[in-house]
N, C-alpha and C positions, 0 to 999 in steps of 0.2 A: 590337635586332638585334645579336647575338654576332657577334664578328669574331676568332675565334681564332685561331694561325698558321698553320693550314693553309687557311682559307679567306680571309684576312688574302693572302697569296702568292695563292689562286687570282685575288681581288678586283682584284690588282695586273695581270692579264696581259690583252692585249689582241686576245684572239678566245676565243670560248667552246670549253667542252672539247668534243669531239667526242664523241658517243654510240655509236662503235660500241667493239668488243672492244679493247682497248690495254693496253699492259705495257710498261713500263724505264724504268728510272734512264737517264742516261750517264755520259760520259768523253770523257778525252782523243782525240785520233784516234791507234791503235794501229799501229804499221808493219804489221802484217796486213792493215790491214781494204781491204775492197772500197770504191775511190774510185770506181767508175763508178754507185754501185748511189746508194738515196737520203740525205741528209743529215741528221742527226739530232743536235738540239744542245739544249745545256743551256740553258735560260731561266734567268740569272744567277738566282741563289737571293737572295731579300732578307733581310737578316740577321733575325732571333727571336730573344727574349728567351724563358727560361725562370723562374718566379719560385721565391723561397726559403721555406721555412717563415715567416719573419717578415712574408709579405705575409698583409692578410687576408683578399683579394680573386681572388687569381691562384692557376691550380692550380701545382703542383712540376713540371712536365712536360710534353713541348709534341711534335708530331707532327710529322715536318719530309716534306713529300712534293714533291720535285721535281718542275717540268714542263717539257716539252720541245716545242721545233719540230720541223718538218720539210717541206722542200720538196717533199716528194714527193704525189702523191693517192693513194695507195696506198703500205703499205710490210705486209711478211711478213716476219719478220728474229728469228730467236736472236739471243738477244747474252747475254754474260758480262761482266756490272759488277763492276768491284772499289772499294769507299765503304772509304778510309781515314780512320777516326774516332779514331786514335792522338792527336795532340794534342786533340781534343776532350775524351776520355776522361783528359786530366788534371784537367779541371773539373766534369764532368758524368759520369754513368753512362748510356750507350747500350746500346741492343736493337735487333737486330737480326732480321728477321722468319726467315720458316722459309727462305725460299728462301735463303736465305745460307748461308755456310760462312765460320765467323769464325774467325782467328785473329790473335791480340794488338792486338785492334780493328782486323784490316782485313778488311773481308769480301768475299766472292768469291760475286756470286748471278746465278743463272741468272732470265733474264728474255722475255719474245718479245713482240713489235711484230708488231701486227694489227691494221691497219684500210683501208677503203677511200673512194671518192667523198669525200679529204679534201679541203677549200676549204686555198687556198694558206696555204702559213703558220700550218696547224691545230696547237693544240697536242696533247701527248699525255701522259700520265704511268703512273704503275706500280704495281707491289706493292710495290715497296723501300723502302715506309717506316720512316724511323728514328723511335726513341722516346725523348727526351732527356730524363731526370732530375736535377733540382738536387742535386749530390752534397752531405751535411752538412759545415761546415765551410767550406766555400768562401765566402769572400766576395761579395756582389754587385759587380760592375763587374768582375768576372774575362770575359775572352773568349775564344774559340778557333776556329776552322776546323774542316771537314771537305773531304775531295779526292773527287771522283766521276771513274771512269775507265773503259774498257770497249771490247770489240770484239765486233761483230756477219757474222753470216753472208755478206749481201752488202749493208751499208748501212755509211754511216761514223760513227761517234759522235764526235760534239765534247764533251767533258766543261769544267767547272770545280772551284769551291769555293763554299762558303758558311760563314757565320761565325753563331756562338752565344755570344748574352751573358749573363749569371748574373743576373738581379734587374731589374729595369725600373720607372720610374713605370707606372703604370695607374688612368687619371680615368676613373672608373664614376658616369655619370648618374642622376640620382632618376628615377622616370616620368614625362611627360609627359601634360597634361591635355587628352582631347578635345573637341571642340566639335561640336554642332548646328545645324540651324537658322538658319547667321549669315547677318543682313541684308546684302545686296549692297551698299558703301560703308561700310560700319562697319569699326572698327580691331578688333583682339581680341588681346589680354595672351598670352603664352605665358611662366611664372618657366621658369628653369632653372639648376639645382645639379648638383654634382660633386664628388665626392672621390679623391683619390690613395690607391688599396685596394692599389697595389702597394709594391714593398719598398727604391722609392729615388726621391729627390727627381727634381723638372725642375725645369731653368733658367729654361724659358718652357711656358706652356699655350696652346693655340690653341684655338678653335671652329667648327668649318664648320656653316654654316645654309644649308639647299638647301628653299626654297619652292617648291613646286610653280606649274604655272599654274593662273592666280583667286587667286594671292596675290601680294604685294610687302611690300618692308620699308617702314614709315614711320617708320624713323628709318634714319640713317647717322649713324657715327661714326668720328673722327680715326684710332683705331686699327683699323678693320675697312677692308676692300677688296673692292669688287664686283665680282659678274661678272653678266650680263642676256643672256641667249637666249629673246626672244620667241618664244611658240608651239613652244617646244620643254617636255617634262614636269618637266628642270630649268628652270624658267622663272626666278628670282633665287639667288645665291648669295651670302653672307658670309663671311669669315675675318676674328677676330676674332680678337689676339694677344694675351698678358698678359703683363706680367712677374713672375717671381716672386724667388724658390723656392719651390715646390711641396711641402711637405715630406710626407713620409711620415704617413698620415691623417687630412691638411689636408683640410677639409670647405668650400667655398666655392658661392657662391651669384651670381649674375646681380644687379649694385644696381639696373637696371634691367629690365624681365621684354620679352622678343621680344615689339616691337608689329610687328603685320601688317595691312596693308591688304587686305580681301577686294572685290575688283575685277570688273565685271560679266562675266567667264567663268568664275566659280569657281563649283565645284559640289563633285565630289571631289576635296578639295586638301588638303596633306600640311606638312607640318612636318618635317623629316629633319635631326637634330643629331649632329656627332661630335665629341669634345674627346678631345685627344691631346697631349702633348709636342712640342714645336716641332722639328721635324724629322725625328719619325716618317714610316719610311716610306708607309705606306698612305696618310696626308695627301696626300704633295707628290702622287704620282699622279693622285689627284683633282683634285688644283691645276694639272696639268701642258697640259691641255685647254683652257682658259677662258681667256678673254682678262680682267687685273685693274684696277679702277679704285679709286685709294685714297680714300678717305673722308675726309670734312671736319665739323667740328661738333668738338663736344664729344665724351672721353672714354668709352666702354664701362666702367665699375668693375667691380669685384668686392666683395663684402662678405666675407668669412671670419668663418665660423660656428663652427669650431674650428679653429685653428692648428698641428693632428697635433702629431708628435714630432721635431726636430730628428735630423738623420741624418750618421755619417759617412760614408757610401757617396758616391759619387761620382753626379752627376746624368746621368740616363738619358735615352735619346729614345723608345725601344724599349719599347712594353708587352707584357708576358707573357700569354698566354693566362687570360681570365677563369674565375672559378670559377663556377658555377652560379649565379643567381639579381644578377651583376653583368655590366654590360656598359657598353662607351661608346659605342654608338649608341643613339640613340631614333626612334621616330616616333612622330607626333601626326595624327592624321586631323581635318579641318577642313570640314565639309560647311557647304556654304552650302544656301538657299534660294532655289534658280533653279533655271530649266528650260532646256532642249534640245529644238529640233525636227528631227530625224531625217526628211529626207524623201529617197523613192526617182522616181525618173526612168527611166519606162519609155523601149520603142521603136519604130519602126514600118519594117520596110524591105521591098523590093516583091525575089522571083525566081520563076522559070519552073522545070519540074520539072527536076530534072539539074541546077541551078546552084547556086550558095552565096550567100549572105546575110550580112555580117555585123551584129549586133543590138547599137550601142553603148546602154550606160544607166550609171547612176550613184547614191550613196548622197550626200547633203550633208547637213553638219549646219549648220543654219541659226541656230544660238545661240538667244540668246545667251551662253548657258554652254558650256565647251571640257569633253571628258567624258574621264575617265581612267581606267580600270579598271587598278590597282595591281598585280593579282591574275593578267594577263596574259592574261586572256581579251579573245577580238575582238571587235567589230561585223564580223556580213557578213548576208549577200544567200543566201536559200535560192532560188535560179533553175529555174523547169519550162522548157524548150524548148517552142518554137510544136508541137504536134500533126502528124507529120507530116513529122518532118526527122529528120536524123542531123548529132550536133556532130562536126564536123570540127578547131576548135579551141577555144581561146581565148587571154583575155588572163592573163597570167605569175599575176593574185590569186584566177582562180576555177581552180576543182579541183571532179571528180566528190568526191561526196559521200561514195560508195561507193569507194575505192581498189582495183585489181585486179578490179575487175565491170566487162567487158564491155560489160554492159546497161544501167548507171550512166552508164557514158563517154558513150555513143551515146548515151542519150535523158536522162541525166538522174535526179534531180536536182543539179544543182552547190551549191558555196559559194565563193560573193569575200569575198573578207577585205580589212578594209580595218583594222584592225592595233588595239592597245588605248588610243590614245593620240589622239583625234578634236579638235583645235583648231576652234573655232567659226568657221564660212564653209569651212569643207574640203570640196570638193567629189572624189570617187574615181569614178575612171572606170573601167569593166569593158565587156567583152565579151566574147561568142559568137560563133562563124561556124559555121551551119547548114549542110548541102543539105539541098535538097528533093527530098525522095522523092515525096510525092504533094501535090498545089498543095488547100489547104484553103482557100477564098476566108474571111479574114479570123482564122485560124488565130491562138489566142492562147493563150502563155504569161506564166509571171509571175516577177519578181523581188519580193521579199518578205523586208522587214529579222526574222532570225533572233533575236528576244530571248529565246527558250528554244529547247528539244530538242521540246517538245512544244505550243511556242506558247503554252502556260496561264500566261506570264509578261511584262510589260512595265514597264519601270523609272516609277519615279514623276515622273523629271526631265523625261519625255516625255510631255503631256499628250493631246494629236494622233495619234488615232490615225486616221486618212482619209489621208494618205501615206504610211502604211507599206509599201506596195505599189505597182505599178505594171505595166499589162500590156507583153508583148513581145510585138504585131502582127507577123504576115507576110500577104503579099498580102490 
């Protein structure tokens, strides 16, 4: 998994970006602008590194795309940004896109804010992306600023700055080895290696290990610290600190390989490693969540496989966006050998013509294995209506199946969703609420677990197929 800076910054923010039309940088709030209209503020930019020719891992150049809040659920708003990139452009060579109007790096771009039915606190971003270039010459561990500022039509812009450093460590992992097959209680080895591909030493290297559920670590060690959220799909985490110097394409290796416990709910379970310089931003983030438990036992080593090159650059925390074919994250998929029973729960409830009914049922996964689709596809419920009725609602996870039909609404068919992430004994509760138009003495519909489009499909984890279904009785 690539994590470069622009998606490195998006990874960092804490709501997803909104899908509809949107555009702008910001800025400061300008004596012009409209303080009654909405508030639009700059999501502190997290400093990026751009790497130098002497890295052998990192590109020369890095995308810098601001994102921004706004309190509003709606906003419509020109605005006119002005990005002073004047100190920056003593270190680096910036581009500035079309909509700008540059002069002596400070640019002037027209922008508009558009979007609606925003959830509070949605973020937004724009077309003003800068393009920062490692200028020759420049040393690594050189830094600078840029200033974002602007006024808009009727909304207020709050602006800041953000900072750009010249060269970075960057500890790009080897692959990781998938597994099969694994018997339910068996331990299983995961090596893992890394090098510093970027163009300046670290002080300290760190490792985050994020096990999915159906796995756990079977060792702790002195220098790592836990975090554990059962039933949740990070189900174990490690950070694991090293001291170094890290020098400049220092090749190191794990003296001991991730042993993992595969544990009776593991089925599709994951392996997720990131190694980064002690104090990278993107790390603490991650880290900021989790409650830590430090670790006891013996040391975590490292072996060093080549010792790089000794460096005068100053040590970095900041890694530069990777080059093609390098990255610091991995993942490892860990399928075990177990099963899930997926069973549906019909309903039966009694009305008279003219009245409403509501049809409670349910989807549980009865284990033993907790089932995880990575990939972000759901489990749900393709639901017919009893014969005979008009839905009048439901509950907030079933939706006509048909969106904008009518005919869909009213009769059917629905899907409940019950999300991609199924912990074994999860039991989801859905419903319908009918009238009845005409009384069909025993009138039956069906809820029926959705494993394909076309039904010609059922996962191999689910042996059982006699409760896939279940009818929904009326009178």
């Amino acid at each position: 998994m690539k994590l470069p800076a622009t998606r490195r910054t998006a990874a960092l923010a804490t709501a997803a970006l909104t899908t509809a039309a949107i555009g702008v940088l910001t800025g400061v709030t300008p004596a012009t602008a409209d303080t009654t209209g909405p508030v639009i503020t700059l999501q502190t930019p997290q400093p990026v590194a751009v790497g130098t020719a002497a890295a052998t891992g990192t590109t020369t150049e890095v995308d810098i795309s601001p994102l921004f809040t706004t309190d509003a659920t709606s906003v419509n708003s020109q605005a006119t940004l002005t990005i002073d990139a004047r100190a920056l452009a003593k270190i680096a060579d910036v581009t500035f896109p079309d909509n700008c109007t540059v002069v002596k790096f400070v640019g002037t771009c027209s922008e508009w804010f558009y979007a609606d039915d925003l959830p509070a606190g949605s973020l937004i971003g724009g077309e003003t992306d800068l393009t920062v270039t490692a200028r020759p010459g420049v040393a690594p561990g050189a830094a600078a600023s840029y200033k974002v500022s602007g006024t808009a039509d009727n909304a207020t812009i709050v602006g800041g700055s953000g900072s750009v450093q010249i060269g970075g460590p960057a500890f790009s992992q080897a692959p990781l080895i998938d597994h099969t097959g694994l018997a339910v209680g068996s331990t299983v080895d995961e090596p893992l290696d890394f090098t510093n591909v970027g163009d300046r030493p670290a002080a300290n290297a760190q490792l985050l290990l994020t096990a999915s559920a159906g796995l756990t670590f079977a060792q702790h060690f002195a220098n790592c610290k836990y975090s554990s959220l059962p039933d949740d799909k990070e189900t174990e985490e490690a950070l694991c600190t090293f001291a170094g110097p890290f020098q400049v394409g220092e090749h190191t290796t794990l003296a001991s390989p991730v042993r993992l416990n595969v544990t009776s709910t593991a089925y599709y379970t994951y392996l997720d490693t990131y190694t980064a310089a002690q104090g990278d931003p993107y790390m603490k983030q991650q880290l900021a969540a989790r409650t830590w438990k430090q670790g006891r036992g013996d040391t975590l080593a490292l072996t060093v496989l080549d010792p790089g090159q000794p460096s005068t650059a100053p040590a970095g925390k900041i890694a530069p966006q990777f080059a093609d074919g390098y990255t610091s994250s991995r993942i490892t998929a860990l399928r075990a050998d177990n099963t899930a029973d997926f069973a549906v729960t019909g309903a039966t409830a009694q009305a008279a013509q003219g009245a409403t009914a509501q049809l409670d049922f349910s989807l549980a996964n009865n284990g033993p294995a907790t089932i995880y689709y990575r990939s972000g596809d759901d489990f749900a419920l393709t639901v017919t209506p009893p014969p005979g009725t008009t839905v009048t609602g439901s509950s907030a996870n079933c939706e006509p199946e048909q969106q904008d039909d009518p005919v869909v609404t009213a009769h059917g068919p629905y899907l409940c969703r019950t999300g991609y992430f199924v912990p074994a004994g999860q039991v989801t509760a859905f419903s319908l609420t009918v009238r009845v138009d005409s009384v069909v003495p025993g009138a039956q519909g069906t809820a029926a677990i959705a494993w394909s489009p076309d039904g010609s499909y059922r996962p191999p984890f689910d042996p059982d197929a006699a409760d896939d279904s279940a009818p929904l009785t009326l009178n």
